[in-house]
C-alpha positions in Angstrom: -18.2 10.9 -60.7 -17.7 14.4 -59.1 -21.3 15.5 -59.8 -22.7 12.3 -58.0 -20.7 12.9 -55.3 -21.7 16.8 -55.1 -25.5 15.2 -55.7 -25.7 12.7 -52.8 -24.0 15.6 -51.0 -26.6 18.0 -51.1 -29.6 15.5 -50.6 -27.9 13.7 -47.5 -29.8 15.7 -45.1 -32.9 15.0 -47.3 -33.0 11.2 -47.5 -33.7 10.6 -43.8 -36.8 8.4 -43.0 -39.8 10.3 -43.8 -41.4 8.9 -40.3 -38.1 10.5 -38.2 -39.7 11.3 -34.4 -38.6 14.3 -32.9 -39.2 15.5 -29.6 -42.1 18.3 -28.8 -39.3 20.9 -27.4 -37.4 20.7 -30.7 -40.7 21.4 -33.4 -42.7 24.1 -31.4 -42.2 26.7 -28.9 -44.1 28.1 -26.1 -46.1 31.7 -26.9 -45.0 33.2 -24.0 -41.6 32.5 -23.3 -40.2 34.8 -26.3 -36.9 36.4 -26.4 -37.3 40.6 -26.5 -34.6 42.8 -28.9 -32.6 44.9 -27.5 -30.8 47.8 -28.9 -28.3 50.5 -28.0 -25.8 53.3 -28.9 -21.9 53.6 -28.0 -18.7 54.0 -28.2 -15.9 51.3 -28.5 -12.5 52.7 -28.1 -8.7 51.6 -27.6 -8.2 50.8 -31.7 -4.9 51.1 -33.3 -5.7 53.6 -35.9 -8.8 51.8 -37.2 -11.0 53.9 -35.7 -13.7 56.5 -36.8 -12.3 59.3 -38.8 -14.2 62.4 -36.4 -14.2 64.6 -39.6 -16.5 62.2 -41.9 -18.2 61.1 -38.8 -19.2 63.7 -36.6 -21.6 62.0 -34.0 -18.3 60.0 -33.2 -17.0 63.4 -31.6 -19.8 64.0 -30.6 -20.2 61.3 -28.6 -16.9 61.4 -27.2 -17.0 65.0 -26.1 -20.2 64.0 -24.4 -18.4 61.2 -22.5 -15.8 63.1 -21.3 -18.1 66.1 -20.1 -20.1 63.6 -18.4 -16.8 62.1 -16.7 -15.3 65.8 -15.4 -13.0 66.3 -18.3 -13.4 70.1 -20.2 -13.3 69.8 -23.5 -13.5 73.1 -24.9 -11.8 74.1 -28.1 -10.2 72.2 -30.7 -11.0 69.1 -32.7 -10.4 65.5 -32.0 -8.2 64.0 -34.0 -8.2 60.7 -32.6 -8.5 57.0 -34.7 -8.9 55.4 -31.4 -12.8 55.4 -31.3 -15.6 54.3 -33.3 -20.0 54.5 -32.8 -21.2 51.3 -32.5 -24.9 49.8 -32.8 -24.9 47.6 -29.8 -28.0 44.6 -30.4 -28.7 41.5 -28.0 -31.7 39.5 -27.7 -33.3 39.1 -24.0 -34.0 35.5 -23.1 -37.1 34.9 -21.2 -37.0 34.5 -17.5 -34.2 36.0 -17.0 -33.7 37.5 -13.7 -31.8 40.9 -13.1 -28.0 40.6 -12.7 -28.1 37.6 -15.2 -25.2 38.0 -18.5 -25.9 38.1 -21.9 -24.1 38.0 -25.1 -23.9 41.1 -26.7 -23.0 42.0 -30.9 -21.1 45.7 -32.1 -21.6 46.8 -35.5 -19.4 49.6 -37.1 -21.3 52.7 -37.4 -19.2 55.4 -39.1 -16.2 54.6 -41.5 -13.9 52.9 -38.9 -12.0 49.7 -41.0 -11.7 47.7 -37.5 -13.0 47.1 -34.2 -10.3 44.7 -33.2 -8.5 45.6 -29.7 -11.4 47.9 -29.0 -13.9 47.9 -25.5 -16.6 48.6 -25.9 -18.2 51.7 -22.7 -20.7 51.1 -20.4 -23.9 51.4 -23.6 -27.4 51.3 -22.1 -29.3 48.9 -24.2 -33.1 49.7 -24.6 -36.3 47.7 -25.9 -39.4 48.5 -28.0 -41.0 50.1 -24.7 -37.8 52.6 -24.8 -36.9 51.4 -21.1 -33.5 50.4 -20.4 -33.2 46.6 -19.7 -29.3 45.9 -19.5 -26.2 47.8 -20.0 -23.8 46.6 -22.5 -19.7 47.1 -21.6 -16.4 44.9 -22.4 -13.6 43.8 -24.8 -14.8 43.2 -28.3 -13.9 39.4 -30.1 -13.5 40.3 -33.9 -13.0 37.1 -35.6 -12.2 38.6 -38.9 -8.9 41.0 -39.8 -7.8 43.8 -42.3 -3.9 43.2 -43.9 -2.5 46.6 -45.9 0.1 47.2 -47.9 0.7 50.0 -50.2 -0.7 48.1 -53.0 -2.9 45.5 -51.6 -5.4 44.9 -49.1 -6.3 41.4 -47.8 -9.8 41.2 -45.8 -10.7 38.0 -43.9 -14.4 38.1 -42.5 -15.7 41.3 -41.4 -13.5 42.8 -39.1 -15.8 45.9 -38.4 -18.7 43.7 -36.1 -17.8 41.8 -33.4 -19.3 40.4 -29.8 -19.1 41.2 -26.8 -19.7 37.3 -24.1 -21.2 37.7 -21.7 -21.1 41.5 -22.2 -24.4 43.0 -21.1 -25.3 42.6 -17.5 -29.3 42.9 -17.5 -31.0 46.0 -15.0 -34.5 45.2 -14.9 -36.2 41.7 -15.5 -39.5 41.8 -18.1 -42.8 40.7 -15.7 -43.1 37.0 -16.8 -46.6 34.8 -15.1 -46.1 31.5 -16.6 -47.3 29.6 -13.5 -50.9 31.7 -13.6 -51.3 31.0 -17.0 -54.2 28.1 -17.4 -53.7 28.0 -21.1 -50.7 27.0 -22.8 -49.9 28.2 -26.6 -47.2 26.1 -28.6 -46.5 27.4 -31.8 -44.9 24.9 -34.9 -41.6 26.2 -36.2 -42.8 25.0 -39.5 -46.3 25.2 -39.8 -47.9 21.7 -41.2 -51.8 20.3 -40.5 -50.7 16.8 -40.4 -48.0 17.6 -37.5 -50.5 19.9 -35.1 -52.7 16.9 -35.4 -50.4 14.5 -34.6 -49.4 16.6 -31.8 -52.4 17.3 -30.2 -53.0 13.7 -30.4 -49.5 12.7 -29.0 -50.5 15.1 -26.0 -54.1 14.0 -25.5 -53.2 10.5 -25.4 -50.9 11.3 -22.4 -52.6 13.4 -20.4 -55.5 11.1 -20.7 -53.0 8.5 -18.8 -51.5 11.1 -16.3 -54.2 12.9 -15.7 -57.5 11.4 -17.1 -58.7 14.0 -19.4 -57.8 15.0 -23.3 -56.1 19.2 -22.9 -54.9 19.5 -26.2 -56.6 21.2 -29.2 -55.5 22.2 -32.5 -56.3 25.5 -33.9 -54.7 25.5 -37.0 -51.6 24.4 -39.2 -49.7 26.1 -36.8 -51.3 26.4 -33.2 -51.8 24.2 -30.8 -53.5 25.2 -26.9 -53.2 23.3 -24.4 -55.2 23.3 -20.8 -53.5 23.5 -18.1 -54.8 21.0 -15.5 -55.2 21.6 -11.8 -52.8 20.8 -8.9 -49.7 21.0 -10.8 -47.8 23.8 -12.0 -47.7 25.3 -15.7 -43.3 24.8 -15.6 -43.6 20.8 -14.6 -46.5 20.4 -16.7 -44.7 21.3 -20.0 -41.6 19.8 -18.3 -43.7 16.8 -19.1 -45.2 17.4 -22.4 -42.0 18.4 -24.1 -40.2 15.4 -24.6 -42.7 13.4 -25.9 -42.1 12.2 -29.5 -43.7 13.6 -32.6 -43.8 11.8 -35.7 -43.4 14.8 -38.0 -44.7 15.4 -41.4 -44.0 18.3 -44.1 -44.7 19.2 -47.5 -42.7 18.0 -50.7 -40.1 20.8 -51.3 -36.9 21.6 -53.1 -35.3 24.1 -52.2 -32.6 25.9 -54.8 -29.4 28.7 -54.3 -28.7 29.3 -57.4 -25.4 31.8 -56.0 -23.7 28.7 -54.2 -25.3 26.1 -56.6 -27.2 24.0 -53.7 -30.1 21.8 -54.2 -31.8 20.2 -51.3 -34.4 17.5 -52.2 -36.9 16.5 -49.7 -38.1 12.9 -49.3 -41.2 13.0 -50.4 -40.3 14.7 -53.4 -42.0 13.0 -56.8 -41.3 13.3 -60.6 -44.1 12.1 -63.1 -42.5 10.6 -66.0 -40.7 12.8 -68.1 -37.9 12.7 -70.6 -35.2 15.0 -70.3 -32.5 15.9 -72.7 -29.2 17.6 -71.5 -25.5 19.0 -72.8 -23.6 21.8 -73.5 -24.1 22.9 -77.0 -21.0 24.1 -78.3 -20.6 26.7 -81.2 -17.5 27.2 -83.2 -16.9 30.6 -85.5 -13.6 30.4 -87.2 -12.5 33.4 -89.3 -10.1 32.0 -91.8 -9.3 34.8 -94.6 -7.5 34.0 -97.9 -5.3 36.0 -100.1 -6.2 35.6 -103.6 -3.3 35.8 -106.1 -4.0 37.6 -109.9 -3.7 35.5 -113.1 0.1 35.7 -113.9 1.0 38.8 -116.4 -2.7 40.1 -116.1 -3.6 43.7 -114.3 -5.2 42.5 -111.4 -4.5 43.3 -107.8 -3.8 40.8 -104.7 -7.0 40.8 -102.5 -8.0 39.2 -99.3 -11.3 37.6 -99.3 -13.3 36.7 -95.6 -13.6 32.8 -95.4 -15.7 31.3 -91.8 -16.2 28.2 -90.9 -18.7 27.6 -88.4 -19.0 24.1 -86.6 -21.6 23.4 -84.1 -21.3 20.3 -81.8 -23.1 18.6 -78.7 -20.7 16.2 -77.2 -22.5 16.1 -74.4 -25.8 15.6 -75.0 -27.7 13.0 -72.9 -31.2 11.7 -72.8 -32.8 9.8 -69.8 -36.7 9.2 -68.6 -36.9 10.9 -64.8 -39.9 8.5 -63.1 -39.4 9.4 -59.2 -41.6 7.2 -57.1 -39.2 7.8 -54.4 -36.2 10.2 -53.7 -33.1 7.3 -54.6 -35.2 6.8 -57.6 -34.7 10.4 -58.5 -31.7 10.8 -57.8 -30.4 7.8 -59.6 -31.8 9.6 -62.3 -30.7 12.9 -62.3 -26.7 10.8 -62.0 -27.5 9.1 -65.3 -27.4 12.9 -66.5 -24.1 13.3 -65.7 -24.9 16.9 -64.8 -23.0 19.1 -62.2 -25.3 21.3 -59.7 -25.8 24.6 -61.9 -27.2 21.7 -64.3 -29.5 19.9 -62.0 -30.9 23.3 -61.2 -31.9 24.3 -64.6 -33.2 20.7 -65.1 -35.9 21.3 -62.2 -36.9 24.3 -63.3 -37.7 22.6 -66.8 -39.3 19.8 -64.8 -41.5 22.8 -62.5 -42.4 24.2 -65.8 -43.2 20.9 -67.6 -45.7 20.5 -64.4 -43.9 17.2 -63.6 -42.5 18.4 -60.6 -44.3 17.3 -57.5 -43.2 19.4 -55.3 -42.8 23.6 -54.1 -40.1 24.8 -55.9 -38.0 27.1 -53.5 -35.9 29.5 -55.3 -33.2 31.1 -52.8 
């Protein structure tokens, strides 16, 4: 019962309608409205202790000698013995269209050997793109959700308490050139690149800008691209403002995908098993060493001895057999229930079935 509850589990998400409409905005995105990575270097300080240790991580001191020169404050002679600071790598993603003065989330990742970054605030960290421009400037309290217990013989670690984020932490500077409303083409790009749904698309589109605006824009350039023309007397933001929404029937390939480290198997719906005969169980193998002492004959010369005696008992109690014929996905997974089998077992199953070349499907192995 517990392994076809963990089955219908993992193919919940799989055994939707194969027709399910989605809208355009949610299976494709625009070519030119991507985000840009950002990336930067700096200091979060204020820990309790959990800081850098400036002997095993010298650009830490570094760093903060540099800070405090560039604030006024000599620091000649001596080492810093501080725990209170740690070098972070500051990341963030720049949205398109954003405008300067706009917010944006920023993430901290230890750099050195610091064990926390909770408490800390992160300094004013310049935050640079592939161009090696500056485009915001990252500063503000870090949020770490995970945390560090120690004892003096134990320590309990919840999450990773040595990255954190910083909302609504990096103010952007300088805004990248965006000229969406000159563009005349428009690129969409599938998230997951299938023929039949870039046709279907380009035919959902064409069929309403032939009402709106009396002429088929859309073509499909292959399994993933899809350009669209731009029509005159309106601009390119309300023309996609109209295009997105529209409904999309979408198709994909037959796939299972398998993670064999947490034991999840996801079946998709169009997933089909010629028939095949499987056999499953645990074979179980039994070596019992059993020696015997053997007495001498009474009044003779002989010596006690002790002589090896095994027994070895093999046994498959649970050994099943049941023909897999999947027309449909409730068919199949009807059958792999009959099995009995738990996840780990319904894993090594497909793989027999891939290898038998009953499988019709891709076989994704995570």
């Amino acid at each position: 019962m517990i392994a076809r509850l963990l089955l219908l589990a993992m193919v919940l998400l799989a055994a939707q309608p194969a027709a399910a409409a989605s809208r355009i905005k949610d299976i494709a995105e625009l070519q030119a409205s991507r985000d840009n990575q950002l990336i930067g270097y700096g200091l979060v300080i204020g820990l309790n202790g959990t800081g850098d240790s400036l002997r095993n991580a010298p650009f830490t001191e570094q760093s903060l000698r540099a800070m405090l020169q560039n604030l006024g404050i000599a620091t000649e002679g001596g080492r810093a013995r501080a725990k209170n600071v740690a070098a972070v790598i500051v990341t963030a993603n720049l949205p398109p269209f954003v405008q300067s003065g706009m917010r944006i989330d920023a993430s901290v990742s230890s750099l050195g050997d610091a064990t926390s970054l909770a408490g800390g605030t992160l300094v004013m960290t310049p935050l640079r793109a592939a161009d090696g421009e500056i485009y915001a400037v990252a500063q503000g309290p870090v949020i770490v959700s995970g945390f560090q217990a120690e004892g003096q013989a134990e320590t309990l670690t919840q999450g990773v308490p040595t990255a954190g984020r910083v909302p609504n932490g990096a103010l952007i500077e300088r805004h990248v050139e965006a000229t969406f409303n000159d563009m005349l083409m428009l690129t969409l790009q599938l998230r997951n690149p299938d023929f039949s749904t870039a046709l279907r698309v380009t035919d959902t589109i064409n069929a309403f800008t032939n009402r709106r605006y009396g002429a088929s824009l859309a073509s499909e350039q292959n399994s993933r691209t899809v350009v669209i023309r731009k029509p005159k007397g309106v601009s390119a933001a309300r023309f996609y403002a109209e295009l997105e929404n529209l409904p999309v029937e979408v198709d994909s390939p037959a796939r299972v995908v398998v993670d064999e480290r947490t034991g999840t198997v996801v079946i998709g719906n169009d997933v089909r098993i010629s028939r095949v005969a499987i056999s499953h169980g645990t074979l179980t193998v039994r070596v019992t060493e059993m020696p015997r002492v053997v007495q001498p004959e009474p009044f003779s010369r002989g010596e006690t001895e002790t002589e090896p005696f095994t027994v070895i008992d093999a046994d498959r109690p649970d050994a099943k057999l049941a023909v897999l014929d999947g027309p449909d996905l409730q068919t199949l997974v009807a059958g792999l229930n009959r099995l009995g089998v738990k996840p780990d077992g319904i894993i090594a199953i497909l793989q027999g079935i891939k290898s038998a070349g009953a499988l019709q499907a891709e076989l994704v192995l995570q």
